[in-house]
C-alpha positions in Angstrom: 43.7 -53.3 23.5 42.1 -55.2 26.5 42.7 -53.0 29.3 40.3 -53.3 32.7 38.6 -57.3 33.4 37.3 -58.2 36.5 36.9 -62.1 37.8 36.0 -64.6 40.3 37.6 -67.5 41.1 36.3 -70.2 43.4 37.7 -71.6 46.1 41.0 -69.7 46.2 42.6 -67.7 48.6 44.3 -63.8 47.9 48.0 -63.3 48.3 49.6 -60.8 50.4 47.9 -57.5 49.8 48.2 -53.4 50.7 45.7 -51.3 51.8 43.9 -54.1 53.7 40.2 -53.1 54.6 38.6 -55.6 56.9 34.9 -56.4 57.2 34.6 -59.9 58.4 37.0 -62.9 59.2 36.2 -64.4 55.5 35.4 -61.0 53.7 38.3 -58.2 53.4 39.3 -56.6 50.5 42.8 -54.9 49.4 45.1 -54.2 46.5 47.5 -55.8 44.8 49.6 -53.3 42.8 47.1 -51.5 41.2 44.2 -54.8 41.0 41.4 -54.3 43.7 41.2 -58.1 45.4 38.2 -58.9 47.5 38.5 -61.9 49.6 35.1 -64.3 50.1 34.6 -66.8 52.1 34.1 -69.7 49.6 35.8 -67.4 46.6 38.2 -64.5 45.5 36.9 -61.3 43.0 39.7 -59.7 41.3 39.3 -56.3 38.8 41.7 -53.6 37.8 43.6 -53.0 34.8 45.8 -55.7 33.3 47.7 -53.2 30.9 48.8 -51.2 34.5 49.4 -54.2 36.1 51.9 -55.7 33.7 53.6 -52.0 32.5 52.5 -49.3 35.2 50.5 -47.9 32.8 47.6 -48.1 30.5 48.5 -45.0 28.3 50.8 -47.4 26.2 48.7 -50.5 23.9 48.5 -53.6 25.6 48.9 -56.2 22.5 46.9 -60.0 22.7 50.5 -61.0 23.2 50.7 -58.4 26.2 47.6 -59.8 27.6 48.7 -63.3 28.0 52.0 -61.7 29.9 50.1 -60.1 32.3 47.7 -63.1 33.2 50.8 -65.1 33.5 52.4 -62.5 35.7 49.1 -62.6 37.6 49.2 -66.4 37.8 52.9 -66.3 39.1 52.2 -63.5 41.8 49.3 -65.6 42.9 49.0 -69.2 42.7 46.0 -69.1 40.9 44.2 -71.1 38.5 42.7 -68.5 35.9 41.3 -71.0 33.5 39.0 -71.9 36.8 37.6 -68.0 36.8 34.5 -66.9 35.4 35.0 -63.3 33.7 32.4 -60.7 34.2 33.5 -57.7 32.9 36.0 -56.4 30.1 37.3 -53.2 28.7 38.2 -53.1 25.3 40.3 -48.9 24.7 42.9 -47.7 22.8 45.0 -44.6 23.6 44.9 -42.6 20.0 47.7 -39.7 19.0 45.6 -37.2 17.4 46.5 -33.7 15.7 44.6 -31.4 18.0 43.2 -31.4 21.8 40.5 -34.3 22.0 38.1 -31.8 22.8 37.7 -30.9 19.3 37.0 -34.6 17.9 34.5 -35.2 21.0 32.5 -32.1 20.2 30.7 -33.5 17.0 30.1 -36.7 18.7 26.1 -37.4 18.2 23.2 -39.3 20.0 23.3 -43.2 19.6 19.5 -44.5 20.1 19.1 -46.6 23.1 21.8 -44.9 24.9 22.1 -42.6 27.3 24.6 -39.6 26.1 26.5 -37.9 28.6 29.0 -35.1 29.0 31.7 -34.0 31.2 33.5 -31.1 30.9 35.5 -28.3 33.0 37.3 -25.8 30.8 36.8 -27.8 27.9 35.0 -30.8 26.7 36.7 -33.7 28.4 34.7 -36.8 27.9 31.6 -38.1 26.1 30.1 -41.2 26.9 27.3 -43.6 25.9 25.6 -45.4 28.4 23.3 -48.7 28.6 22.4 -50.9 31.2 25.1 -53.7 29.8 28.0 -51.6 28.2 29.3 -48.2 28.2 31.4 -46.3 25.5 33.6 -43.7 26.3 35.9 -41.1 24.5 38.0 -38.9 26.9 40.9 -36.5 27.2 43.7 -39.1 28.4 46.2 -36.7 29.5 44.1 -34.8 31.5 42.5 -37.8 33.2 45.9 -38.8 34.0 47.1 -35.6 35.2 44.2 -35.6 37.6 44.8 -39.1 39.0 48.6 -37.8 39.7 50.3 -40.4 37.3 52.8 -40.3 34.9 52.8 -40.2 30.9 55.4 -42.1 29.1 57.8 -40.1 27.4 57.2 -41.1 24.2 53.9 -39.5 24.5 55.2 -36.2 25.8 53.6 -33.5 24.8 51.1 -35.4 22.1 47.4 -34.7 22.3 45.8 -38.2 23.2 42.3 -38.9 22.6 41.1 -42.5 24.7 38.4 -44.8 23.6 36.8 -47.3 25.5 34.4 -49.8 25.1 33.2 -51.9 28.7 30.8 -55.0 28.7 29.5 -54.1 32.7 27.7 -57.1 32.9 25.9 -59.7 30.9 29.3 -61.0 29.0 27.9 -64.2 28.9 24.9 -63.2 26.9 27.1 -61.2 25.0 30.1 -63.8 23.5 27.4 -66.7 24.1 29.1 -68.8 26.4 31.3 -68.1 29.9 34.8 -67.3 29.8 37.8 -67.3 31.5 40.5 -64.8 31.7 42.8 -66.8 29.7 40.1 -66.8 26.9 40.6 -63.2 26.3 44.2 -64.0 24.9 43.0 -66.2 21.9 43.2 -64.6 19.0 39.9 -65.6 17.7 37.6 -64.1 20.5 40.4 -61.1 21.1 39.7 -59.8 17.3 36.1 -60.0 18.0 36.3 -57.7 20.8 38.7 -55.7 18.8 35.7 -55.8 15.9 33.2 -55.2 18.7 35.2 -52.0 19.5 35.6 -50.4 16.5 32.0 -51.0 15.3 30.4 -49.3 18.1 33.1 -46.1 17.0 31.5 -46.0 13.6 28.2 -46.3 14.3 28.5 -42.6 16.1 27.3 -39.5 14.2 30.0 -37.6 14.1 31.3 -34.5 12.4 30.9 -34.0 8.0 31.1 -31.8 5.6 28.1 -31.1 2.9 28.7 -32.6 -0.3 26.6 -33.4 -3.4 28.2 -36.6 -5.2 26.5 -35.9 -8.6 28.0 -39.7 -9.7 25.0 -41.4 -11.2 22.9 -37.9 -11.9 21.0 -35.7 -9.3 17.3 -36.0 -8.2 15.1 -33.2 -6.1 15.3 -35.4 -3.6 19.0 -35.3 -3.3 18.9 -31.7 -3.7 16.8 -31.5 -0.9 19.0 -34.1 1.4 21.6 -31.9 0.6 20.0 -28.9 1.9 19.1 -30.7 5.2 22.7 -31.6 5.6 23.7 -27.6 5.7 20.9 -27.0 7.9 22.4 -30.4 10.1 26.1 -28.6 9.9 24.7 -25.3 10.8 22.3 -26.3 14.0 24.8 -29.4 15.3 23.8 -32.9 15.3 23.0 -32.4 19.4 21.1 -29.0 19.0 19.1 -30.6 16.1 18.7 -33.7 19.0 17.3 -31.2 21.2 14.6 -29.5 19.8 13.6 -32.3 18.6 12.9 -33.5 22.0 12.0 -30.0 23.1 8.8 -30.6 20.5 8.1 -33.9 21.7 7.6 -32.6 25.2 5.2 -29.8 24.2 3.2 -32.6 22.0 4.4 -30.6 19.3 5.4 -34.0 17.9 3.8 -37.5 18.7 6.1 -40.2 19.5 6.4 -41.5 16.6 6.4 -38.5 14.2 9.5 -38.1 16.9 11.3 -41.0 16.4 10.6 -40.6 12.4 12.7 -37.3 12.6 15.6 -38.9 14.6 16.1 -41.6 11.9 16.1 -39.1 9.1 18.4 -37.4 11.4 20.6 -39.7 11.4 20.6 -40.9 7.8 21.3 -37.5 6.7 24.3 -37.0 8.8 25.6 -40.5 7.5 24.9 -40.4 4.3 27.8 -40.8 1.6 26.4 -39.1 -1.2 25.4 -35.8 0.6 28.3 -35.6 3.1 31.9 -36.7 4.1 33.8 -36.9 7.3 35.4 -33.1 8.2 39.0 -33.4 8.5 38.8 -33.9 12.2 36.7 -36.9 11.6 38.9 -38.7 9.0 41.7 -38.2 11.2 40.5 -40.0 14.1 38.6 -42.8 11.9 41.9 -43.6 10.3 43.7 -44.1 13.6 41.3 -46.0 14.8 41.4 -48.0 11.6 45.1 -48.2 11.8 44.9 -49.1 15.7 42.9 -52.3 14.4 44.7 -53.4 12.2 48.0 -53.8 14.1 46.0 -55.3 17.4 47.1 -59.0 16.6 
């Protein structure tokens, strides 16, 4: 599941590369296969995607055993020393086989606080992404972004509906795992299941599509019955049109800031909430494969 890295080694020098761009004597960058190499004068920087770079593709799941194949590929091609580089960035995806066009599971997607949602979309919804200064989470139409980039889909995967996940540290990975790593690090088993973990808890923790329910286990209050009806009201507006006008009020001092934030959170409980609501059938299809995708990533 570790797709994109980029690192920096000191003191080393880059192999033979294409595409050769030259700024200074000591300071050039180009590609090898698909990794973008930057040479420095004390230092190389290396990113791109490992999962291409080993199997021309990163449609297809790039196991922790995968991983340390492509870093020794990388190693051999080289002559470097990766247990000398410092990793700043990582990208933690899965490519997910899914029942109908990804459009359809993206739509219900909801606001995360603290991050920045955006949208991208031509004919249909394409990709939905969450966005803070240190991270960014991504769900996206795979085929089409493959399509546009003029690759090729394996042919197992011909004709399937894929739905792509992402989760990328940007910066601060150090802050983030507690201490510095180095490529090679990323093919323990220990710290690759905690990125794994990482990845599948940020999926959760997004509002995402249910159904009104009323589990009447344990008896029924007024206060259920009125969570209930808030969770058809929910359904009926759209968790992002709900999002909305709730800021629309908070602009116009309708609401303070903090009545605002007060109806986010209740917001938010509502739609997750187990007693009043369970995933639609869109929804517990794609958290099963994503359940399913964990548990195999060893």
């Amino acid at each position: 599941m570790i797709d994109s890295i980029s690192f920096r080694i000191p003191g080393e020098k880059v192999p033979e590369l294409q595409k050769i761009k030259m700024y200074a004597e000591n300071y050039y960058k180009g590609y090898l296969n698909n990794l973008r190499v930057t040479q420095f004068s004390d230092s190389v920087f290396c990113t791109g995607s490992i999962a291409k770079y080993l199997q021309g593709n990163n449609v297809m799941p790039l196991t922790r055993r995968a991983v340390s194949d492509a870093l020794g590929k990388l190693e051999n091609q080289t002559g470097w020393d990766l247990k000398k580089a410092e990793l700043y960035q990582i990208e933690i995806g899965a490519t997910l086989q899914v029942q109908n066009p990804p459009c359809m599971y993206l739509a219900s997607w909801g606001n995360i606080p603290r991050f920045t949602k955006q949208t991208y979309q031509k004919k249909e919804l394409e990709t939905v992404s969450y966005i803070q200064n240190d991270r960014t989470f991504t769900g996206y139409d795979k085929r089409i972004e493959t399509e546009e980039k003029g690759g090729e889909m394996p042919a197992i995967y011909s004709g399937a509906e894929l739905l792509r996940i992402e989760l990328r540290y940007k910066k601060g990975l150090k802050k983030r795992i507690g201490r510095s790593l180095n490529p090679w690090d990323i093919a323990d088993r220990e710290l690759y299941m905690e990125l794994v973990q990482r990845w599948q808890d940020f999926y959760f923790n997004i509002p995402k599509g249910r159904i009104p329910v009323l589990d009447v286990t344990g008896g029924v209050s007024p206060k259920d019955i009125d969570n209930i009806l808030k969770a058809y009201g929910l359904q009926s507006l759209g968790y992002d049109t709900a999002a909305g006008f709730i800021g629309t009020l908070e602009r116009r001092k309708a609401l303070g800031r903090v009545q605002a934030i007060r109806t986010r959170k209740a917001i938010r409980e509502a739609a997750g909430d187990n007693k009043i609501s369970c995933a639609d059938n869109l929804t517990a299809e794609l958290d099963a494969r994503v359940r399913e995708v964990c548990i195999y990533a060893r």
